[in-house]
C-alpha positions in Angstrom: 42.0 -26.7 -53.5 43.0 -27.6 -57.0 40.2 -28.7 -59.6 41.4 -31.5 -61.2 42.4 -32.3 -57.4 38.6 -32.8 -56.3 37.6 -36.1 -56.7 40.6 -36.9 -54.9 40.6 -34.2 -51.8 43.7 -34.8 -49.7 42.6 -35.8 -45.9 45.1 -33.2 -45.0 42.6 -30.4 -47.3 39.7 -32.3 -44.5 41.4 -32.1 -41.3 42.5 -28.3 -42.2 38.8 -27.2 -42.7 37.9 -29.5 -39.3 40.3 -27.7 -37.8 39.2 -24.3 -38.8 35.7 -25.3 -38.0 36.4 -26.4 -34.3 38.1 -22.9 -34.4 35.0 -21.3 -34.8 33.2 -22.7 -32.3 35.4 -22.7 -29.8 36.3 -18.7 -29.7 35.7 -16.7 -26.7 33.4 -14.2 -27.8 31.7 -13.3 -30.9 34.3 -10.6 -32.2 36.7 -14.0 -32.0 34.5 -15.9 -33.7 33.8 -13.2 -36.5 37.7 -12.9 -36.8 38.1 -16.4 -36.9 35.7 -17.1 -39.9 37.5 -15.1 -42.1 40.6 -16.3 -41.1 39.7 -19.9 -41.8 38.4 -19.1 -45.5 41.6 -17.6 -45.9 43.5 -20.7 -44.1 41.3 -23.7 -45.3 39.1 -23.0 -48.5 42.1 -21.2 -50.6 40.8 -17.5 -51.3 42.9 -14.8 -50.5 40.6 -12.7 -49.2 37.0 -13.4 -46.7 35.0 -10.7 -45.2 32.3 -11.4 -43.0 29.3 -8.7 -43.3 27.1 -9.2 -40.1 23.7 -8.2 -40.1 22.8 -5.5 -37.5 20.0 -5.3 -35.3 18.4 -2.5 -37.8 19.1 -4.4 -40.5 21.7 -3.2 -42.6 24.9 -5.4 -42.5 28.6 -4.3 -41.6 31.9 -5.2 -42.3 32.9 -7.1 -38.9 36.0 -9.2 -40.0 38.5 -9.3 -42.8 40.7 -11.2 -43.4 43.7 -11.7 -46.1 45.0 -7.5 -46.9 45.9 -5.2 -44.1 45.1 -2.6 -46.3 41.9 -3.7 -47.5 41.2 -4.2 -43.3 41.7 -1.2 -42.6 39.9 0.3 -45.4 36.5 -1.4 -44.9 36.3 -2.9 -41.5 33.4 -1.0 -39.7 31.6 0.0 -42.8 28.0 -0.2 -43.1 26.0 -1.4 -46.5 22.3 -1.2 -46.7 19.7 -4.2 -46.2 17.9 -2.9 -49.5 21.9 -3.1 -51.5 22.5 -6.7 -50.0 19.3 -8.0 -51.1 19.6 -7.0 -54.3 23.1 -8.7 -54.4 21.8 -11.6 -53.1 18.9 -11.4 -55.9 20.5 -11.9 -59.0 23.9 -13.6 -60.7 23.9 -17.2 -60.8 23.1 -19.4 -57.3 25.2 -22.3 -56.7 22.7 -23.4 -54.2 23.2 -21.3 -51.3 26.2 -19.4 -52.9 25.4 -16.4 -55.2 28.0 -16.1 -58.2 27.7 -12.6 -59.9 30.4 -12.2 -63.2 32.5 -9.5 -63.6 29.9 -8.9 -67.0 27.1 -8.5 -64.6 28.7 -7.1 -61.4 29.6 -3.8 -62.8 26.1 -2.4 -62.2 27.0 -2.8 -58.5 30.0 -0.5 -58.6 28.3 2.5 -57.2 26.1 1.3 -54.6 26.8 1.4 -51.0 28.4 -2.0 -50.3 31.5 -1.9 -49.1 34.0 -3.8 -51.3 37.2 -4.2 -52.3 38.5 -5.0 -56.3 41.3 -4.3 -58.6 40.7 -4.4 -62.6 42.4 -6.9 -64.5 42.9 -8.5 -67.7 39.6 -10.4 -69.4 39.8 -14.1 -68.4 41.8 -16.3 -71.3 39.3 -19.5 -70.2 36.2 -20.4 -69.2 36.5 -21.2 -65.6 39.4 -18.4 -64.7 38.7 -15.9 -62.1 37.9 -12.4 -63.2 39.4 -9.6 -60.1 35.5 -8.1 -60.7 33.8 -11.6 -59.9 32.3 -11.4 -56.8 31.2 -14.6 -54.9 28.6 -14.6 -51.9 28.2 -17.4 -49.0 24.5 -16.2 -47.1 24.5 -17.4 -43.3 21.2 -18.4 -41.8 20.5 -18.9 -38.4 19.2 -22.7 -38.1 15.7 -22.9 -38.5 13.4 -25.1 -36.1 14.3 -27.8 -37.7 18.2 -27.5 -37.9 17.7 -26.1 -41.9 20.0 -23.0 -42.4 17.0 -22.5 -45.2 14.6 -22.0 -43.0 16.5 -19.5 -40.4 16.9 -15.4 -40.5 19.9 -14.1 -42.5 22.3 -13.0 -40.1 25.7 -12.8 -42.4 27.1 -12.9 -45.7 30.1 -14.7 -46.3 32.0 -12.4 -49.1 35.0 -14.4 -50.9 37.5 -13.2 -53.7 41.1 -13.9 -55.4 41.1 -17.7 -55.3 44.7 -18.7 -55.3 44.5 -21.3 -58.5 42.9 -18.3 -59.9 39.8 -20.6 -61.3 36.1 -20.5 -60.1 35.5 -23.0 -57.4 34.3 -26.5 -59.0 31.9 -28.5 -57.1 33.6 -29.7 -54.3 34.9 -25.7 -53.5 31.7 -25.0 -53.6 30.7 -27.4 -51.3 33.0 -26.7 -48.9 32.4 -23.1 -49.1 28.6 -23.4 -48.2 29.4 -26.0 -45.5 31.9 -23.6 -44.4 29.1 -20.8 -44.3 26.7 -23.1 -42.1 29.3 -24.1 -39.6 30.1 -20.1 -39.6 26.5 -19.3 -39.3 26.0 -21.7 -36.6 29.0 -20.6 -34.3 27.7 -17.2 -35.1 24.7 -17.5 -33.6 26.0 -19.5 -30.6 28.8 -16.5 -30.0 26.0 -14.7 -30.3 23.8 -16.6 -27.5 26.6 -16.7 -25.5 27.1 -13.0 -25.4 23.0 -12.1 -24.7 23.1 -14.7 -21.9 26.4 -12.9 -20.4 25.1 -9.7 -21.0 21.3 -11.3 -19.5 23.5 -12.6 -16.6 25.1 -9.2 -16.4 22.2 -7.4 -16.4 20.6 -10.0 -13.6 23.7 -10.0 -11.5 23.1 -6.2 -11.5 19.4 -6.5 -11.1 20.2 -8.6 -8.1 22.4 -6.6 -6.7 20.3 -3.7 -6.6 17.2 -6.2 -5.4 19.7 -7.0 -2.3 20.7 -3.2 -1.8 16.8 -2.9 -1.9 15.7 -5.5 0.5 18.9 -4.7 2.8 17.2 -1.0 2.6 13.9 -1.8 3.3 15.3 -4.0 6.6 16.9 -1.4 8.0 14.3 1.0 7.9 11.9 -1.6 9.0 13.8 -2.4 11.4 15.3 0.7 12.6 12.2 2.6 11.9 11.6 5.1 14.8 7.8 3.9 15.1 5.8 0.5 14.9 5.6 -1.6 11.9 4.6 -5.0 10.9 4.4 -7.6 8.1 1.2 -9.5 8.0 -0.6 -12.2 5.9 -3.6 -10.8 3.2 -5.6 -13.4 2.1 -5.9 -17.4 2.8 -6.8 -19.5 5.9 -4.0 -17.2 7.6 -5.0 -13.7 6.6 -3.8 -10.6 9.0 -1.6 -13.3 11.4 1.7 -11.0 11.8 4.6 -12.4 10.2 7.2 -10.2 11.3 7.6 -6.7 13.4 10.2 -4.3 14.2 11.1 -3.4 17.2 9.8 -0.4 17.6 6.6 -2.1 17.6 7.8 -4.7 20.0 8.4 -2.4 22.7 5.3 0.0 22.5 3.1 -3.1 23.1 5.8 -4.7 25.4 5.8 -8.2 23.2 8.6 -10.2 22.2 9.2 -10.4 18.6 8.0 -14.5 18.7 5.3 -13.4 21.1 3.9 -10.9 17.7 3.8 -13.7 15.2 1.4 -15.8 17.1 -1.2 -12.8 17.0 -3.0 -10.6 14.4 -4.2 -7.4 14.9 -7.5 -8.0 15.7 -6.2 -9.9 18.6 -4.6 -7.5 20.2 -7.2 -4.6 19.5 -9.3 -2.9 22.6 -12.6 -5.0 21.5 -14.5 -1.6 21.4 -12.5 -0.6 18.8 -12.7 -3.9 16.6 -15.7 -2.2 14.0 -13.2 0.3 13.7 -10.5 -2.1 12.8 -12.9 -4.3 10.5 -14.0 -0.9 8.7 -10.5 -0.2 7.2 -9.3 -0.6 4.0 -6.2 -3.0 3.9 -5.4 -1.0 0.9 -4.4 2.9 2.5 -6.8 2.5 5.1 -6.0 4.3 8.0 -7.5 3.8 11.6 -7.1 5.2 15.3 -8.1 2.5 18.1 -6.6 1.6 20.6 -3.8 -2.2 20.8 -2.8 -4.3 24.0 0.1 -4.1 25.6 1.5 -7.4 27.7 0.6 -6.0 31.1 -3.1 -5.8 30.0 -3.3 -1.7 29.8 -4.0 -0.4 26.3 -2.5 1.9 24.1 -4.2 4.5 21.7 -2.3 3.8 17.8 -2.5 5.5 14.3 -2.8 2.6 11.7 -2.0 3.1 8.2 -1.8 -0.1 5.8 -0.5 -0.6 2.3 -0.2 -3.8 0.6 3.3 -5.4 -1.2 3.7 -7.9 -3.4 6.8 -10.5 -3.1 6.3 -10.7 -7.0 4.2 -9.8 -10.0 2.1 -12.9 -9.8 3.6 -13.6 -6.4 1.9 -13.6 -3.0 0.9 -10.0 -1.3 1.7 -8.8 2.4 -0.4 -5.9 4.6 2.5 -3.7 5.4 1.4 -1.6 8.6 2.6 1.3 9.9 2.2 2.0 13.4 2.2 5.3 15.2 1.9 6.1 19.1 -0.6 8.7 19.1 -1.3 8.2 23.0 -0.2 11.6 24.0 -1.9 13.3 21.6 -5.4 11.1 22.3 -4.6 12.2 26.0 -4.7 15.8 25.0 -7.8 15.2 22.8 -9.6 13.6 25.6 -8.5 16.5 28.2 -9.9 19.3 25.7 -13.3 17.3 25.6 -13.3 16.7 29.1 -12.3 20.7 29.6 -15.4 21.4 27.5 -18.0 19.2 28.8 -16.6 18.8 32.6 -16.5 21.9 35.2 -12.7 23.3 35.5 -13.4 23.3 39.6 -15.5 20.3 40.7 -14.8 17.9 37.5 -18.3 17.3 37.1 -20.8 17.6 33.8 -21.0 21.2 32.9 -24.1 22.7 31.7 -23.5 22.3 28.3 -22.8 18.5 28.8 -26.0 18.4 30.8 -28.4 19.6 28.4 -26.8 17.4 25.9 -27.5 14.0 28.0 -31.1 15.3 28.6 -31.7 15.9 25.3 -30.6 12.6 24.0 -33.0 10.6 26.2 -36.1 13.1 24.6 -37.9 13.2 21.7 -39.5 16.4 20.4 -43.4 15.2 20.0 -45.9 14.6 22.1 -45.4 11.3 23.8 -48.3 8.7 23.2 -49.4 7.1 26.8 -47.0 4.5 27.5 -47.7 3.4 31.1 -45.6 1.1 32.9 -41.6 1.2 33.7 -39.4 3.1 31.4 -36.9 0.6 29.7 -33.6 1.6 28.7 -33.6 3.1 25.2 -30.9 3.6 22.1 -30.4 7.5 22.7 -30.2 7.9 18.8 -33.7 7.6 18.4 -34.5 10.5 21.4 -32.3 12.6 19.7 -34.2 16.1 18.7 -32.0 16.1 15.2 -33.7 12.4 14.3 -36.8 13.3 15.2 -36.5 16.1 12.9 -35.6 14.1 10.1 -36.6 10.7 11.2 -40.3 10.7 8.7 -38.2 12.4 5.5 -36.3 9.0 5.3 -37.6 7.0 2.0 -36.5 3.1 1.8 -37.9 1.6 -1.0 -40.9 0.8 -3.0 -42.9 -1.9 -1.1 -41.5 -0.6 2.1 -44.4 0.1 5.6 -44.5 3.5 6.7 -41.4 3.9 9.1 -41.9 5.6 12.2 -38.8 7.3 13.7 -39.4 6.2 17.5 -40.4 2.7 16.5 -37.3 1.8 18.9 -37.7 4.5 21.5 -38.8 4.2 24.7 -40.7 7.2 25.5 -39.6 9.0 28.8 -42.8 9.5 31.0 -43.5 11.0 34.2 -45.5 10.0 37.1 -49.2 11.4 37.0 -50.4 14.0 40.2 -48.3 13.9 43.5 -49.2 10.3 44.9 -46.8 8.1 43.4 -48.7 5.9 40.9 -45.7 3.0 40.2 -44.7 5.0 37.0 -40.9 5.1 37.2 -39.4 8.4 35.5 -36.3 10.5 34.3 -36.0 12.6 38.0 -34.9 15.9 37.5 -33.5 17.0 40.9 -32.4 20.8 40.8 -30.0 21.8 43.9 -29.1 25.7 45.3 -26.8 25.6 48.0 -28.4 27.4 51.4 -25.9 29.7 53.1 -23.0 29.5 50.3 -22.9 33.3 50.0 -22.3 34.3 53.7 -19.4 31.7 53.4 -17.4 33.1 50.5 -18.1 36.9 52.4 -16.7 35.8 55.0 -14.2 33.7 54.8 -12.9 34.2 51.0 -13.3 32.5 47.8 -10.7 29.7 48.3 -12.9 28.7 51.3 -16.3 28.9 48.5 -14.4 27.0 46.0 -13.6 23.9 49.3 -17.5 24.0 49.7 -18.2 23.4 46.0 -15.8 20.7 46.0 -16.8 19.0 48.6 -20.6 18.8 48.2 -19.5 17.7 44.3 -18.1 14.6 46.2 -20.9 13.7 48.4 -23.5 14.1 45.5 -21.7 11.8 43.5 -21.0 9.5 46.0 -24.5 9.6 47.2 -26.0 8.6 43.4 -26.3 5.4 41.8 -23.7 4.6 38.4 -25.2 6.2 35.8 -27.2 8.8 37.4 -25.8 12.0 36.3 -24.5 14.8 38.7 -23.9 18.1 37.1 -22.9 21.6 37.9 -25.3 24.3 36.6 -23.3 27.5 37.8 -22.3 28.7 41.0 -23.9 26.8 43.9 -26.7 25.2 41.6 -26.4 21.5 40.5 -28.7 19.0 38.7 -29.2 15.4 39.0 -30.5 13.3 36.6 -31.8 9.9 37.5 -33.5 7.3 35.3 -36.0 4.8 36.7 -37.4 6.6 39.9 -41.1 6.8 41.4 -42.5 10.2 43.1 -41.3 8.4 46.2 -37.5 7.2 45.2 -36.9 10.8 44.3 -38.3 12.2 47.6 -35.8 10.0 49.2 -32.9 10.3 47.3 -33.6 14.3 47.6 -33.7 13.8 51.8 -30.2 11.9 51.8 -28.5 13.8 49.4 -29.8 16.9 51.5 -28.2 15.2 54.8 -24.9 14.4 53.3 -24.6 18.0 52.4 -25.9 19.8 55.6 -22.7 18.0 57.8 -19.7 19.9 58.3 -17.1 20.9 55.9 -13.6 21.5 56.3 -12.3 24.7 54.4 -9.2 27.0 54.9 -8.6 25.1 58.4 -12.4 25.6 59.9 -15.7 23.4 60.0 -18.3 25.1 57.6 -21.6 24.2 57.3 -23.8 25.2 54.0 -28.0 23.7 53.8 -29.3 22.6 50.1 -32.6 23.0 48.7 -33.9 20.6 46.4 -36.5 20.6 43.6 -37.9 17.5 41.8 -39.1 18.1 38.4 -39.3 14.8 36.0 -38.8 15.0 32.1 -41.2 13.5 29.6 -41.0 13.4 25.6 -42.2 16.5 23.7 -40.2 18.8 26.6 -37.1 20.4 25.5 -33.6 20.6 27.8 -34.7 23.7 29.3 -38.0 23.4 29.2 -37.1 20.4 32.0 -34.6 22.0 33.6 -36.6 25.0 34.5 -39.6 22.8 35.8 -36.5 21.5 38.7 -36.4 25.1 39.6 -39.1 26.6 39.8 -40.0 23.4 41.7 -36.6 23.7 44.0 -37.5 27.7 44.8 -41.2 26.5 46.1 -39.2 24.1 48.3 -36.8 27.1 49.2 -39.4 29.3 50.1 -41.8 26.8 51.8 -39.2 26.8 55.1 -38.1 29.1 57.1 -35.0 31.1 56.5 -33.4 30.0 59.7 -33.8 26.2 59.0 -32.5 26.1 55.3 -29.3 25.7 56.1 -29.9 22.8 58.6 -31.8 21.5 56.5 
């Protein structure tokens, strides 16, 4: 663009830089763009040669396009100069506005630092206005500011100019064009520049979806294909622990549908012995055993364990449980206990379990009179470890004097032999008459028929809840709440005729007798203590009839 050409700019000169312009902003990525802008200063503003210095994310600014000298391309492109050398550039010479004009008299003091450039040495200018091959000229590029003001953006380029091709310094209108040209730059800059972070942001969230899908698609199949029970359920609101969603796994150890599940939550479906246990579990790692309904109304013994998931950071969160058939090992449990507590032959209470039934329904103190029918009690109370402990217990300032059996109902016994109305814990102590001659004589298979069978009349001949217990060999105990002098006396005579009639072991009718003693167990007595009252009680009733009539009875 000549000078004395500017107040008369050809429209061609216009339509050249429009077109450059429109260049710019259409490019396909920023390295086009970068390419293009120093193309264009080359094309449309008249300089020989434009490099574009683009400011990197630590700072410092490289040589990302050239344009105008292979040579000086390859020499330069990809070079690095420091923030701290730029903004001294940019600090001094004279500013044509935005532009920055620094003479080849002041210039030379910038020959040494670490700016990439390119310059030949030449003769000193013959006029004012000439162009000197040491003048540097510098076009900043802001990003626009909030306003649209390349003042107020962030430096992001410098537009570096040399050799115009009239050989002057620009005049007013090259100057104008050249910063116009430098804010049109800047702003395709920065929009090449957007373009490529949202690509690389959609990129990045394609790939972040992807792996989100593989995720989920993981997590379904080893929800769903998960060897045991699991299930999705609601945590918190109106709706909290409904089941959203099982696998099925789950849906076949309770024998319920899929569709069937979401209409329940767990504790629906618990045994509803076992819903304090279900209530006391953390939603957060808790972990439970109890025991879940299946469709045909039995129940099934479980393993819960519970962890909670969020849908998003902020986003709504989900009980994930984790459901384990423990029923064959609560089977096994339950046999061991039963092994321990229960005789191996006759399946009844063994000793052990005996004295520890007794024991719960006593206290270890002397029992204050209490006259009148014994109640039923909480066995906690009874129990000889509370009582121990039971006055040691502190709850507070301001708090009455708490006596340990405030909620037990002292066991008594009926006063003298008459029978008075007091109803008692009976103690009946049994010993088998005749039970030796039988095992002598016809073997121990034959003994071990006896046993058995008298276990089954006994029970059968008791009320629910009464106890019946084997003590060892041919002795058992029966404990029975609630009975007079008299009740026991009776019970004693019909459990006595139930046993004296035939038995059939190894093929032949047997016949054994029992004797019974009646003892009756108060508070302050210990297990033993009771137990050996029954039988010293049972061998006075032994002794009291002839040997030939035991065994009849």
């Amino acid at each position: 663009m000549e000078t004395e050409s500017e107040p008369y700019v050809r429209l061609a000169s216009l339509r050249q830089l429009h077109q450059v312009m429109a260049d710019m902003n259409t490019a396909r990525s920023l390295a086009d763009t970068l390419q293009t802008v120093a193309e264009g200063v080359v094309a449309a503003l008249g300089y020989e040669l434009a490099c574009v210095n683009l400011v990197r994310p630590d700072g410092d600014l490289v040589v990302a396009a050239f344009a105008g000298n292979p040579a000086a391309e390859a020499l330069i492109t990809g070079r690095v100069g420091s923030r701290e050398s730029w903004e001294r550039r940019l600090g001094m010479g004279e500013h044509w506005g935005d532009l920055v004009f620094i003479p080849h008299t002041e210039g030379w003091v910038l020959d040494d630092d670490d700016v990439p450039q390119w310059y030949t040495d030449g003769p000193a200018p013959r006029f004012e206005d000439e162009w000197h091959p040491a003048d540097r000229l510098f076009a900043p590029m802001y990003a626009p500011g909030p306003q649209g003001s390349a003042a107020c953006g962030e430096l992001i380029g410098v537009l570096s100019v040399d050799r115009p091709r009239n050989g002057r310094r620009p005049g007013a209108w090259g100057r104008e064009a050249l910063q116009m040209y430098a804010f049109q730059a800047a702003i395709a800059i920065s929009n090449a520049r957007l373009r490529a972070n949202m690509q690389r942001a959609l990129v990045r969230l394609e790939r972040e979806q992807q792996a989100l899908r593989a995720s989920e698609e993981s997590f379904r199949q080893a929800f769903e294909y998960a060897p045991s029970g699991m299930a999705i359920a609601e945590m918190g609101g109106d709706q909290h622990g409904r089941i959203l969603r099982t696998n099925d796994a789950l849906c076949r150890l309770l024998g319920r549908p899929a569709s069937a599940m979401r209409r329940y939550s767990f504790s629906d479906l618990v045994h509803p012995e076992d819903i304090g246990t279900l209530l006391r579990t953390s939603a957060e790692g808790g972990r439970a055993e109890l025991r879940l309904g299946r469709r045909d109304g039995t129940y099934v013994w479980v393993s819960l364990r519970n962890s909670v998931v969020a849908d998003a950071a902020d986003g709504p969160r989900f009980l994930l449980t984790h459901v384990e058939d423990i029923e064959e090992r609560k089977r096994r449990e339950l046999q061991l206990a039963h092994r321990a507590s229960h005789d191996s032959l006759t399946g009844l209470p063994n000793s052990a379990e005996l004295r520890s039934r007794l024991s719960a329904r006593l206290c270890q103190r002397a029992a204050p009179a209490h006259p009148g029918i014994v109640e039923s009690h909480d066995a906690a109370y009874g129990h000889p470890a509370f009582d121990a402990i039971g006055h040691a217990f502190d709850f507070g300032a301001g708090t009455e004097p708490f006596d340990a059996y405030d909620h037990h109902v002292h066991t008594v016994a009926p006063d003298g032999d008459h029978d008075d109305g007091t109803k008692g814990l009976a103690v009946l102590f049994c010993d088998l008459d005749g039970f030796k001659s039988i095992n002598d004589r016809f073997g121990h298979n034959a003994g071990d028929a006896v046993l058995i069978e008298v276990a089954r009349r006994l029970s059968n001949g008791v009320r629910d809840g009464d106890t019946v217990a084997r003590l060892g060999g041919d002795e058992f105990v029966i404990l029975a709440d609630g009975l007079g002098r008299a009740d026991a006396q009776d019970l004693a005579v019909r459990l006595r005729n139930e046993i004296i009639q035939p038995i059939r072991a190894e093929g032949r009718a047997v016949r054994v007798g029992a004797s019974f003693g009646i003892g009756w167990a108060h508070c302050g007595m210990t297990a033993d203590e009771v137990l050996k009252s029954a039988d010293e009680r049972m061998y006075v009733e032994k002794r009291s009839r002839p040997k030939q009539h035991r065994r009849a009875g």
